[in-house]
C-alpha positions in Angstrom: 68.7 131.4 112.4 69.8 134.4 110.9 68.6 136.1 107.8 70.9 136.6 104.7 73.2 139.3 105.3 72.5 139.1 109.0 75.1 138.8 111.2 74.8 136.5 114.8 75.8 138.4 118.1 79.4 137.4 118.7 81.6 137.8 121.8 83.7 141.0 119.8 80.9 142.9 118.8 80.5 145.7 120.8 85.0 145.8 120.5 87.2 148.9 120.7 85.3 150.2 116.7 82.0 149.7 117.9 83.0 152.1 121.0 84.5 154.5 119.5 81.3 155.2 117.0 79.5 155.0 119.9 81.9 157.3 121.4 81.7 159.5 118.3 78.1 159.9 118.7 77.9 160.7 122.4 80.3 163.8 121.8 78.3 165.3 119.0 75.1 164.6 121.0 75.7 164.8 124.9 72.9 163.0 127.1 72.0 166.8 128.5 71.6 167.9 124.2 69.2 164.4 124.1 67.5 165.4 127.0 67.0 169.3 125.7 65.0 167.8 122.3 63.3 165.3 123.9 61.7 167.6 126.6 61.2 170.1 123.5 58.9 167.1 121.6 57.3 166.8 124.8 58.2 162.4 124.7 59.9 162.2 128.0 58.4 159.7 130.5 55.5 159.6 132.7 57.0 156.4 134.4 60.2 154.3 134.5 60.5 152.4 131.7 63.5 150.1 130.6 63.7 152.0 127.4 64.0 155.1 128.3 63.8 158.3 125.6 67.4 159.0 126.1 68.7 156.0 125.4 65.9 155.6 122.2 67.5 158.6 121.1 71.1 156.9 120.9 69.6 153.8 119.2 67.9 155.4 116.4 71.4 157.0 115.7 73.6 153.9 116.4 70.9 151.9 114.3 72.0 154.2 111.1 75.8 154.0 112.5 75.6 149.6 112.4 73.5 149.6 109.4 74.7 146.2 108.4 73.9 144.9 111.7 70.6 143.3 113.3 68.4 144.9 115.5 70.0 143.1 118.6 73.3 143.3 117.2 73.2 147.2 117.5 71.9 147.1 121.2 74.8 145.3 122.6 77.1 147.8 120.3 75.0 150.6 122.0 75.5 149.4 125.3 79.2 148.3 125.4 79.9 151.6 123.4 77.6 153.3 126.2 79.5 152.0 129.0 82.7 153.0 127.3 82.4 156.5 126.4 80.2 156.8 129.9 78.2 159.4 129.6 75.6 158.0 131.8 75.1 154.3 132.7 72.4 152.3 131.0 69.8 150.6 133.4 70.6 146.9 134.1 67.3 146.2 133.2 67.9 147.2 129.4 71.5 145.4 129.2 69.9 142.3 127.6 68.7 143.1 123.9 64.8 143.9 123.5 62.9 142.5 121.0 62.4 143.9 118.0 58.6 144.9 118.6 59.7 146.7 122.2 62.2 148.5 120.3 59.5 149.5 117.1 57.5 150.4 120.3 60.1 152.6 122.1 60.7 154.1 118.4 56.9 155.2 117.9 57.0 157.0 121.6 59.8 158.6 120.8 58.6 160.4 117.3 60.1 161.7 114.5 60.4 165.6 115.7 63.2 164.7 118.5 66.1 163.7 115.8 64.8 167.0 113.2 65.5 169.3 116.7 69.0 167.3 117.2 70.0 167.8 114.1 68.8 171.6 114.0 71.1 171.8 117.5 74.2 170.3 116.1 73.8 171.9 112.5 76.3 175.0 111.4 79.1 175.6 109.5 82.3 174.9 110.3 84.9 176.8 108.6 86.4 179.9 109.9 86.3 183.4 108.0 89.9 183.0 107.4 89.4 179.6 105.4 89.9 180.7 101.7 89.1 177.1 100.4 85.2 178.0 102.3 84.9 181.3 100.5 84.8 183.2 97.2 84.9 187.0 96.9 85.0 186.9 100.5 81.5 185.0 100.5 80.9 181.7 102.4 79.6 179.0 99.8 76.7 177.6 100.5 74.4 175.0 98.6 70.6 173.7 98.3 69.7 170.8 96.9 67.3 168.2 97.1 67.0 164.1 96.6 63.9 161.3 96.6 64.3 158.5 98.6 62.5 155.1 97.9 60.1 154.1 100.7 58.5 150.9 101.8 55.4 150.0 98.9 52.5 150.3 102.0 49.0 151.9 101.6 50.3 154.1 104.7 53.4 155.5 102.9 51.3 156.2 99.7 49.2 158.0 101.3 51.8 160.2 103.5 54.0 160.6 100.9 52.7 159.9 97.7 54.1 158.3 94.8 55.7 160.5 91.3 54.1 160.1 88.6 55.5 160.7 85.1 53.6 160.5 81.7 53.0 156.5 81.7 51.7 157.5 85.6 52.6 157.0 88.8 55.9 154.9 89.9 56.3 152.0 91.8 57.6 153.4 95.0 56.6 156.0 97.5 58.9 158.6 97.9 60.2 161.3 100.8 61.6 164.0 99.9 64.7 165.9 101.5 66.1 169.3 100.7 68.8 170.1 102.7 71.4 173.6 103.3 75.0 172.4 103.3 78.5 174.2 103.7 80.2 173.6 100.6 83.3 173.9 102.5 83.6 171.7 105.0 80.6 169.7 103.4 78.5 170.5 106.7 75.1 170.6 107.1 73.6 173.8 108.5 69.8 172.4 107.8 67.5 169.6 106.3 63.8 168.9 105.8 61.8 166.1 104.4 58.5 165.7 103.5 56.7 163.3 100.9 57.4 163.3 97.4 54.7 165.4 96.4 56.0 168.6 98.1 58.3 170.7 96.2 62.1 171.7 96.6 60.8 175.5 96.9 58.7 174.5 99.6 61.2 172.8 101.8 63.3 175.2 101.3 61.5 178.6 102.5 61.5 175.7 105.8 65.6 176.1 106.1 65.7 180.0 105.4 65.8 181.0 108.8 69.5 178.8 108.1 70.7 181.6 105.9 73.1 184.1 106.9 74.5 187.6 105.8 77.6 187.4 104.4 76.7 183.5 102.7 76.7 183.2 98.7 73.5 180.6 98.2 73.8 178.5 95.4 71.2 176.5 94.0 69.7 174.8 90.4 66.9 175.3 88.4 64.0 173.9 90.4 64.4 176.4 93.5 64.6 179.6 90.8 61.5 181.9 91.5 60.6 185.2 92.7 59.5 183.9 96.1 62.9 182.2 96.8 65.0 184.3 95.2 63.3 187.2 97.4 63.3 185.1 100.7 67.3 184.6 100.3 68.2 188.3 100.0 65.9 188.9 102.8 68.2 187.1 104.8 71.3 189.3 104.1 72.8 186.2 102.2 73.2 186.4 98.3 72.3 184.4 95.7 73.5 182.7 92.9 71.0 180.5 91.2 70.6 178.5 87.9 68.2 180.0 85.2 66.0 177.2 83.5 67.7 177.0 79.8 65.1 179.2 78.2 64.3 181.9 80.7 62.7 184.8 80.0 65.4 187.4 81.1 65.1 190.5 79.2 68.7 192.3 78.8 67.9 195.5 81.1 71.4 196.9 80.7 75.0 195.2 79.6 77.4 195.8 82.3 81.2 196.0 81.4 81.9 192.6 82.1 79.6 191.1 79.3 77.0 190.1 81.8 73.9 192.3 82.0 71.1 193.0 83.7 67.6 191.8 84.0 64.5 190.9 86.2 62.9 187.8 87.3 59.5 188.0 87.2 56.9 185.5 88.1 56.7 183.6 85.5 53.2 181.8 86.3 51.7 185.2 85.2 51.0 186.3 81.7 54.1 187.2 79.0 53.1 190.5 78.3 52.1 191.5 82.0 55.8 190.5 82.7 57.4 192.5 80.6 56.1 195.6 82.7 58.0 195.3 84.9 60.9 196.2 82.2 59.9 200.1 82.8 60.7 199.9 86.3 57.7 201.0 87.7 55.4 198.3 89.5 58.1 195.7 88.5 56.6 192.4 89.0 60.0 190.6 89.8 63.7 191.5 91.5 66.8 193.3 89.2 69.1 190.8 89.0 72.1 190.3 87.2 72.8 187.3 84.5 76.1 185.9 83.7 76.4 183.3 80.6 78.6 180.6 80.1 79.6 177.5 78.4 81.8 174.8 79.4 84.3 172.4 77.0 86.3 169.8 77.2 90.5 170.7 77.5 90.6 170.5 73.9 87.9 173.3 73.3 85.9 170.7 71.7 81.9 169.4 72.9 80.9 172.8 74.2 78.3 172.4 76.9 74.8 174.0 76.7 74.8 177.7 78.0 74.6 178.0 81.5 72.6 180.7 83.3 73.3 182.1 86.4 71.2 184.7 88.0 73.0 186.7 91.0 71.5 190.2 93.6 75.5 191.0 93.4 75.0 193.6 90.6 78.3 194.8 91.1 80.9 192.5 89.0 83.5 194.1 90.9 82.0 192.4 93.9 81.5 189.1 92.1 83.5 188.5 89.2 82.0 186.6 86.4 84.8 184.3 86.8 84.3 184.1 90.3 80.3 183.3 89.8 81.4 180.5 87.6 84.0 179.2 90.1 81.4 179.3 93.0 78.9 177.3 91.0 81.2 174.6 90.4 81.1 174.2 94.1 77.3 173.2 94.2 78.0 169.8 93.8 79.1 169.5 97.2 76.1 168.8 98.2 75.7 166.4 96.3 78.1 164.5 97.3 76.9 165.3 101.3 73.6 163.0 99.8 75.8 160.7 98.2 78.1 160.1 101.7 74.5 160.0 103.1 73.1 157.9 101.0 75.8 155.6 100.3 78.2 155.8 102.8 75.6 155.3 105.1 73.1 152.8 103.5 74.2 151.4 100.9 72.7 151.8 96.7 69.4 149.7 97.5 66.2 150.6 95.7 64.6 151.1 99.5 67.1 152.0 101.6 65.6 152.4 104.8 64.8 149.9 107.6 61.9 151.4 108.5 58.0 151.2 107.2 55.8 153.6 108.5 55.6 157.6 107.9 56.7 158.8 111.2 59.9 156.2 111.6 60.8 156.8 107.7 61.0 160.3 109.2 62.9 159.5 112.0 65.2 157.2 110.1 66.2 160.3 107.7 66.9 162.8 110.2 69.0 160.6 112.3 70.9 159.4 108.9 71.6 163.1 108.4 72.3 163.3 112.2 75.2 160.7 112.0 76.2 162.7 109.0 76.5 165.7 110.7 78.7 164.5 113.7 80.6 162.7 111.7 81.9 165.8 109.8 83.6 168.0 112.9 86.1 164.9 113.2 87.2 165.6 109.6 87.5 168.7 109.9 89.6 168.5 112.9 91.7 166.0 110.7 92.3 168.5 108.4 93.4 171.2 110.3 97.1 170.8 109.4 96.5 169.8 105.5 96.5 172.3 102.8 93.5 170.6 101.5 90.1 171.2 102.9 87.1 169.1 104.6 85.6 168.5 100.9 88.4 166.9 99.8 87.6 164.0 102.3 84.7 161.6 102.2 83.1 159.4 105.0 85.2 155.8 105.1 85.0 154.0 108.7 83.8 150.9 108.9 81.0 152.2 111.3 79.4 153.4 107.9 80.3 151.2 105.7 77.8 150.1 103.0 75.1 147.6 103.8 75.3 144.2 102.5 72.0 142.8 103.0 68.5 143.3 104.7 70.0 143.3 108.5 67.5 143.2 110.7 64.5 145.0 109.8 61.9 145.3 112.4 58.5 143.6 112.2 56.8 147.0 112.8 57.8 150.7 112.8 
């Protein structure tokens, strides 16, 4: 009998949809791409097995593809969508669905480190230098941002990732954390990393720094502000454009002609007065950097927002405007809506969203979530070609990520 929410196996499934996700998945990951990573993780077989790695690889992402579906339900998608798109043939041997513990098996030889590479092989941007609605002063847009996911309550996932704590103590769930580098653009990801809760946004992302490019304008919020980050982005040949916490210590330097002005961030874990040493110049302790105000209102004038701080390397307001600055900023929330298609285009608002229960498969679940993501995006940007709007303008809506509806199929292990 099925569980609630759990759908039976049915002569359609497996139909022309089914396919063509399938399909959609094979093209943004070719067999000889899943055969690249999984010789890179070092999980490739010592023997001939029915489950192969290869076709582990396509199961992991066709399991976040059918997340409404049961376990078996997905492998006879898989396989009919396999057969369909034929990019190799799958072993008669494996045609009938494996149980779920074979399957939580295959997962565990497999790993979590083969679906992070696949995603670091497929991830880029994907708007050309001529796209105006990718690019401000001539600057690709690019965001950082970060989100918590809800984890299985086990001793093992507590201990991996650890649980927040606030000041009545810690919460009910352990959490993973993902920070990920998106295109505000086209909404594509050009890098992600997760770790447990406990590990900060700064740290995950000195992890996707190597993802930065020159000639990319790096936005980000508050929590990745510091002297380390800030420093590690310009090193890059990228610039920056980061939130200010709402009472920074950012001594006016100089007012350029614009109204914004100049001043340094410093490290502001050492003392108050050491900081301000830096003002002379000499044996700064921070980077110059230049600060541009701001206040939003409703269209009546009225309910003026807090002031906004923005801290940007572009010194030059004749390279960025400060109306530009403000413009590009606006674009951050891109990426939040990349974790909102991810998190609920894909799986649905639950308060654990994931199938899986141990560390190294809540791993793999996240980066093949964000690998579906990612090859789901070149097909809307292909789609958009011909429109005068752009690739953020457009959202995630087939029914091959539709939200799920109830607990479909979770495995007994893994």
């Amino acid at each position: 009998m099925a569980r609630a929410g759990q759908r039976i196996v049915g002569p359609d499934d497996g139909g022309l949809p089914g396919r063509m996700a399938v399909g959609v998945l094979t093209r943004a990951f070719p067999p000889g791409l899943v055969d690249e990573a999984v010789v890179a993780a070092q999980v490739g077989e010592q023997r001939t097995r029915i489950l192969p790695a290869r076709l582990v690889v396509y199961y992991v992402l066709a399991m976040i593809m059918f997340f409404q579906s049961s376990y078996s339900e997905v492998w006879v998608k898989l396989v009919g969508g396999l057969d369909w798109a034929m990019p190799f043939r799958v072993p008669a041997a494996a045609r009938r669905p494996p149980s779920p513990a074979a399957i939580s098996q295959a997962r565990a030889r497999l790993g979590w480190q083969v679906m992070a590479d696949l995603l670091d092989r497929v991830a880029g941007p994907l708007a050309e230098e001529a796209d105006s609605w990718a690019h401000v002063a001539g600057l690709r847009l690019v965001a950082v941002d970060g989100l918590t996911i809800n984890v299985p309550d086990t001793a093992k996932n507590a201990a991996e990732f650890g649980r927040p704590h606030d000041g009545a103590g810690p919460g009910t769930f352990p959490q993973v954390r993902t920070v990920a580098l998106a295109e505000c653009g086209s909404r594509a990801l050009l890098g992600a990393r997760c770790a447990g809760g406990a590990t900060s946004d700064q740290e995950l992302m000195a992890q996707l720094i190597d993802r930065m490019r020159p000639g990319m304008l790096v936005l980000a919020d508050r929590s990745f502000l510091s002297p380390r980050s800030l420093q590690d982005t310009i090193a890059t040949g990228a610039h920056a454009l980061f939130r200010a916490m709402s009472e920074p210590d950012l001594p006016v330097l100089g007012v350029l002609v614009d109204g914004t002005y100049i001043s340094r961030i410093s490290d502001l874990r050492a003392p108050r007065g050491l900081r301000r040493q830096g003002e002379s110049g000499e044996n700064a302790l921070g980077i110059s950097v230049r600060v541009i105000e701001y206040s939003a209102s409703d269209d009546d004038g009225d309910n003026p927002t807090d002031v906004v701080r923005l801290v940007t390397d572009v010194i030059d307001p004749a390279q960025l405007s400060a109306k530009d600055a403000v413009h590009a900023f606006a674009q951050r929330w891109e990426i939040e809506t990349v974790f909102g298609e991810r998190g609920t285009g894909i799986h649905g608002d639950r308060e654990v969203m994931l199938r899986s229960k141990s560390p190294d498969m809540i791993r793999q679940e996240v980066y093949a979530a964000l690998c579906v993501y990612q090859a789901i995006r070149p097909l809307i940007r292909t789609s958009t070609l011909d429109a005068t709007l752009g690739p953020d303008r457009f959202t995630c809506a087939t029914s091959a990520v539709a939200p799920r509806s109830g607990d479909a199929g979770a495995p007994a292990s893994g």
